[in-house]
C-alpha positions in Angstrom: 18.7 -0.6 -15.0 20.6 1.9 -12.7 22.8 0.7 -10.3 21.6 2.3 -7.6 18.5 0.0 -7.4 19.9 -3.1 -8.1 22.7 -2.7 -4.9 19.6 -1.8 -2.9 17.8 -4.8 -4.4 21.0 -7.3 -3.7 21.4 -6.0 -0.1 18.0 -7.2 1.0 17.5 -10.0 -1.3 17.1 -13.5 0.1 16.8 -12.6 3.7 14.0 -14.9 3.6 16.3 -17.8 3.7 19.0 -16.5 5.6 20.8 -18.4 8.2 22.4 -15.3 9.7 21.9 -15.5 13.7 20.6 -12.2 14.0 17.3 -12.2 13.4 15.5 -10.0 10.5 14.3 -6.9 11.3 10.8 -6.9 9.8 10.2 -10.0 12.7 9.3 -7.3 15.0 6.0 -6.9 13.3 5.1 -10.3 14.0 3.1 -12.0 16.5 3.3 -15.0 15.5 6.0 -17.8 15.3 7.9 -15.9 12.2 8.9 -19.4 11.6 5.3 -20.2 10.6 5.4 -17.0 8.5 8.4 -17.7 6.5 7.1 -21.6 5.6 4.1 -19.8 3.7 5.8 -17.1 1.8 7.5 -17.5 -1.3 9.4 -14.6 -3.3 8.7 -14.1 -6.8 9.7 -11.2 -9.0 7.9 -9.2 -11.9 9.6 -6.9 -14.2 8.0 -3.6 -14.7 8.9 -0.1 -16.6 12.1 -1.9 -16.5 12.3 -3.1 -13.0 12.4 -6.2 -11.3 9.7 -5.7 -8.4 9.7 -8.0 -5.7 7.0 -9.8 -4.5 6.1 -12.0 -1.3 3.7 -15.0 -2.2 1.8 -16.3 0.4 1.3 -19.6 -1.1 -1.6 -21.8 -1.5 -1.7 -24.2 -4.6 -5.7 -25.2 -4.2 -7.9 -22.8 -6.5 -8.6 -20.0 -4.0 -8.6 -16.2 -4.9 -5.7 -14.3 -5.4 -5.0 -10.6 -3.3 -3.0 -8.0 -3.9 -1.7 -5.5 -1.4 -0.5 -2.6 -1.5 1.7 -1.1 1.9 1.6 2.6 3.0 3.5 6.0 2.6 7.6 4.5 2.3 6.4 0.9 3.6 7.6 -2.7 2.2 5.2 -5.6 2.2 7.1 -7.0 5.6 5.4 -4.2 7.8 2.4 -6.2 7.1 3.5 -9.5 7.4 1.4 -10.5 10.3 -1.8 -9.3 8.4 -0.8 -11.0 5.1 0.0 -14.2 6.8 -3.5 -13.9 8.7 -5.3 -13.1 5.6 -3.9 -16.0 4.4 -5.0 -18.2 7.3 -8.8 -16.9 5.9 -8.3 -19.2 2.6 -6.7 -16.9 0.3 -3.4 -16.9 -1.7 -1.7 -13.0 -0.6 0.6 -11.4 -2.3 2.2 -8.6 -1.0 3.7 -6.0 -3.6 7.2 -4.2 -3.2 6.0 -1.1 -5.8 9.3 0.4 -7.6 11.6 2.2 -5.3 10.4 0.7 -1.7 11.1 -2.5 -0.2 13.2 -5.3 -2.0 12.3 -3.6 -5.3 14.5 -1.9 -8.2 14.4 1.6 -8.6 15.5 4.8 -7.3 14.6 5.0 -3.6 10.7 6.8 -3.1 11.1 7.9 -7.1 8.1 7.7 -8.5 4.7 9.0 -9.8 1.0 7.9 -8.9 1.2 6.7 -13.1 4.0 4.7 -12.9 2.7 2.9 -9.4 -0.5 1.9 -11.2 1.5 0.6 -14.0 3.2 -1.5 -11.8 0.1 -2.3 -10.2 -1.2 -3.1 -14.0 1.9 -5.8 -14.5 1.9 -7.7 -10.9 -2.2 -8.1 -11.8 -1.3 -9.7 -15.3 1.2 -11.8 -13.7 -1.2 -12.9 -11.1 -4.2 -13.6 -13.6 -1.6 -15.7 -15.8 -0.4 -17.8 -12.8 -3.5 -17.8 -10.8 -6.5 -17.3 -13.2 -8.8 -13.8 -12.8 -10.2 -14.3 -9.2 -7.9 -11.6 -8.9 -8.6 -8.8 -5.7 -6.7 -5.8 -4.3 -6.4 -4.5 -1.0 -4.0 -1.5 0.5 -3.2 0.6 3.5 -3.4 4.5 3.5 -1.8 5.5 0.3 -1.9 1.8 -0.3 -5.4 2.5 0.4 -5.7 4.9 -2.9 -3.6 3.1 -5.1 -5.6 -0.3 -5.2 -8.6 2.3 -5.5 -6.7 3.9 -8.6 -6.0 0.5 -9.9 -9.4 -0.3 -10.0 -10.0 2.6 -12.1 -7.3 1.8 -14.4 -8.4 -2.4 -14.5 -11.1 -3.8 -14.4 -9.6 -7.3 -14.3 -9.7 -6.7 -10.6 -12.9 -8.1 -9.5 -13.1 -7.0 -5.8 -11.1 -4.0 -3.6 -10.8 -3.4 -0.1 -9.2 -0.1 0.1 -8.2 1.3 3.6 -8.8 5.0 3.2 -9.8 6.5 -0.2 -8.6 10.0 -1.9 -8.9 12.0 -5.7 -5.8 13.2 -5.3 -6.4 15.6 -8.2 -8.9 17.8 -6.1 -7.7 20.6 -3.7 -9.2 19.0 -0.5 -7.5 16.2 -0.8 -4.8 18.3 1.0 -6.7 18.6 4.3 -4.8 14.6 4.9 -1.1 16.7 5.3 -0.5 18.3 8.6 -0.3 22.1 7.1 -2.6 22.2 4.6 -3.2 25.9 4.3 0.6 25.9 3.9 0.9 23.2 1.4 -1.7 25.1 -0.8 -0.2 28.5 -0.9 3.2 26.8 -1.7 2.4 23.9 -3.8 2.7 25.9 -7.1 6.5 26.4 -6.4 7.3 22.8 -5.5 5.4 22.2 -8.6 7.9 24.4 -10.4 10.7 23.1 -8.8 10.0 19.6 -9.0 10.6 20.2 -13.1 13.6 21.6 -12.4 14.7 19.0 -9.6 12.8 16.1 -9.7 15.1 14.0 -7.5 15.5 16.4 -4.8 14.7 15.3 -1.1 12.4 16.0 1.2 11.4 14.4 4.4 8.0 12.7 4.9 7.4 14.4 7.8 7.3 17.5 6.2 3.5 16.6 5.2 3.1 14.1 7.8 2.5 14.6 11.4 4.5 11.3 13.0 2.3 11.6 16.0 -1.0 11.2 13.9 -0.3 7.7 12.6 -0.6 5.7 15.9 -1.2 6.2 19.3 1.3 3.3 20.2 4.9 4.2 20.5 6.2 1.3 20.3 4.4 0.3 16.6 6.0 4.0 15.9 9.9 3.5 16.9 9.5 -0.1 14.9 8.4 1.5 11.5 10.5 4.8 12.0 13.7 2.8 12.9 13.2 0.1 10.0 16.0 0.9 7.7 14.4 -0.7 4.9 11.6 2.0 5.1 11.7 5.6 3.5 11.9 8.9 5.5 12.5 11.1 2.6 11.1 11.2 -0.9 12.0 13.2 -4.1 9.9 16.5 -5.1 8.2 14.5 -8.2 7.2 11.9 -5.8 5.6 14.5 -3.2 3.8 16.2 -6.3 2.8 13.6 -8.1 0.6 12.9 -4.7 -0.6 16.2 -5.2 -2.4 15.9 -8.7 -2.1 12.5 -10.0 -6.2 11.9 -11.1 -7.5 8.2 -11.8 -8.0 6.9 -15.2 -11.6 7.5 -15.3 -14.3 9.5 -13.0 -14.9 7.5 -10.0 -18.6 7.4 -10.7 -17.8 4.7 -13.7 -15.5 2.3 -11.6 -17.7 -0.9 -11.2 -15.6 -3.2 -9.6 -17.3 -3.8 -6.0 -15.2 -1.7 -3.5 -15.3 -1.9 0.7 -13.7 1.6 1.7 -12.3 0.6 5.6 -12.1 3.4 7.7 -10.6 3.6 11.4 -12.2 5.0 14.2 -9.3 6.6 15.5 -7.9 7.8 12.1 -6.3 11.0 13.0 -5.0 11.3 9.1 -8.0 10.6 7.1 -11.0 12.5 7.7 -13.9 10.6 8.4 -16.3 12.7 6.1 -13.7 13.4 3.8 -13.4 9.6 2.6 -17.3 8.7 3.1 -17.9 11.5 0.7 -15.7 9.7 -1.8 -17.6 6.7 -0.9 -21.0 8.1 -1.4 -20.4 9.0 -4.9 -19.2 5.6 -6.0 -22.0 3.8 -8.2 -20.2 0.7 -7.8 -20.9 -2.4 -5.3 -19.9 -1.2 -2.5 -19.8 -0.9 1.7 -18.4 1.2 4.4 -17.0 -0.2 7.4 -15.9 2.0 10.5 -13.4 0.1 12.1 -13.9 0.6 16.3 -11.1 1.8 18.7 -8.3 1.3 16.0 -6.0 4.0 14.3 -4.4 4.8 11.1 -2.3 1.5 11.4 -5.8 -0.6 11.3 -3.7 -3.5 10.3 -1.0 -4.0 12.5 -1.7 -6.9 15.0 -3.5 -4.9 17.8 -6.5 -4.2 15.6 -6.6 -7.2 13.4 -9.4 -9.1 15.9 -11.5 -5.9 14.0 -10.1 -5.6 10.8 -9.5 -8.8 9.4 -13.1 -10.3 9.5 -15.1 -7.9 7.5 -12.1 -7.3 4.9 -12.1 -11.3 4.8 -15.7 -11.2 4.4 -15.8 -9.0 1.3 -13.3 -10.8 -0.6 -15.4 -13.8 -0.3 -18.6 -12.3 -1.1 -17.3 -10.9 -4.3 -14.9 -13.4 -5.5 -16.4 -16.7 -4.3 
């Protein structure tokens, strides 16, 4: 393993418990008591392409169904926290995934491809069938979003998805979700080149995403922009792997039951952009416009309106 990761990984690991005075930083995305929050949530750790990735198990031990989530562009599981812990509140056992590179996970920081998160994706599912049995779901925000929508593709040992904006990232208008599209096409053959030659060179999020677009609360802004533990800057093959990864099969032959969520106020995702992904799934499925919320449709303002019908689906399609 490279050393890199695992200082990252012992920096952060067992904050959990800590009895430093100061309190965590990812308490500021909590509502509630984060007292409550940390009773509830136990870290495990899977080992993937190598890596120990670290998970945060909302626990229940009665036979309930198990979810997966997946966090957003250079997010850890802790930005959700609140949601997690009142998903869990719904009857559900959460787990909330630290994919290679982000959070309390090994890896090189951001280095990754769309492959290599599904794989991980792949191993925390057989860990959680093993422990938990196959009532098995996945959920995710924004690129979380696409990635429990690609893991569907790649497994169908996931029984249910709620996926929080949907993209084929292997067709050209998937580039209308970066703030210069136009741009990014006339120059994406050249960062394609170049990320061959430099693969681990650096480039800042912002350079495809408009800050501004993500929430129309500042304050929910400064907390994820200041959290050290998040990523402002990712390596070329991580920016182009967003840029043609394809799922494993046509999206017209997944079959797990999917609910594509889609906020109002999504400044990001285009509204017919994603429902025209929608309308060619074959699958189970349901839209749900989420009112007077933005791109961050699951941070605690908007959970009164997006909790209920995610909660809903999961227990409709895994009992």
């Amino acid at each position: 393993m490279r050393s890199s990761s695992l200082s990252t990984s012992k920096l952060f690991e067992g904050e959990i418990t800590s009895t430093s005075t100061e309190s965590p930083y990812w308490h500021r995305y909590l509502v509630t008591d984060p007292a409550l929050v940390t009773k509830v949530i136990r870290e495990e750790h899977v080992g993937s392409r190598g890596m120990r990735l670290h998970l945060d198990v909302y626990q229940r031990e009665e036979d309930v169904p198990t979810i997966l989530f997946i966090s957003g562009t250079g997010a850890h599981t802790r930005c959700y926290a609140e949601f997690l812990f009142q998903l869990h509140g719904r009857g559900f056992r959460v787990v909330g995934i630290d994919l290679q590179g982000h959070g309390w996970s090994e890896g090189v920081r951001g280095s990754f491809t769309i492959e290599e998160l599904v794989e991980n994706i792949y191993d925390v599912t057989t860990w959680a069938v093993e422990c938990y049995g196959e009532r098995v779901g996945i959920s995710g925000s924004s690129l979380g979003g696409i990635l429990a929508f690609y893991a569907v593709a790649n497994d169908p040992r996931l029984k249910s998805a709620v996926c929080h904006n949907v993209a084929v990232l292997s067709e050209p208008d998937y580039l209308r979700l970066t703030r210069a599209p136009n741009l990014l096409r006339a120059i994406l053959p050249l960062g394609r080149l170049a990320a061959r030659l430099l693969p681990e060179l650096r480039l800042t999020i912002w350079l495809y995403l408009d800050p501004q677009a993500i929430t129309d609360d500042p304050r929910l802004l400064e907390i994820f922009v200041d959290d050290p533990l998040n990523l402002q800057t990712l390596p070329l093959r991580s920016i182009v792997s967003q840029s043609q990864a394809a799922p494993a099969r046509p999206i017209e032959e997944i079959e797990t039951p999917i609910m594509v969520l889609h906020a109002e106020g999504d400044r990001i995702f285009p509204l017919d952009y994603c429902r025209a992904i929608y309308d060619h799934l074959t699958c189970p499925k349901r839209f749900k416009l989420i009112p007077r919320a933005d791109h961050l449709v699951f941070a605690p303002p908007y959970l009164d309106r997006s909790l209920p019908p995610l909660a809903d689906w999961f227990k409709e399609t895994l009992g």
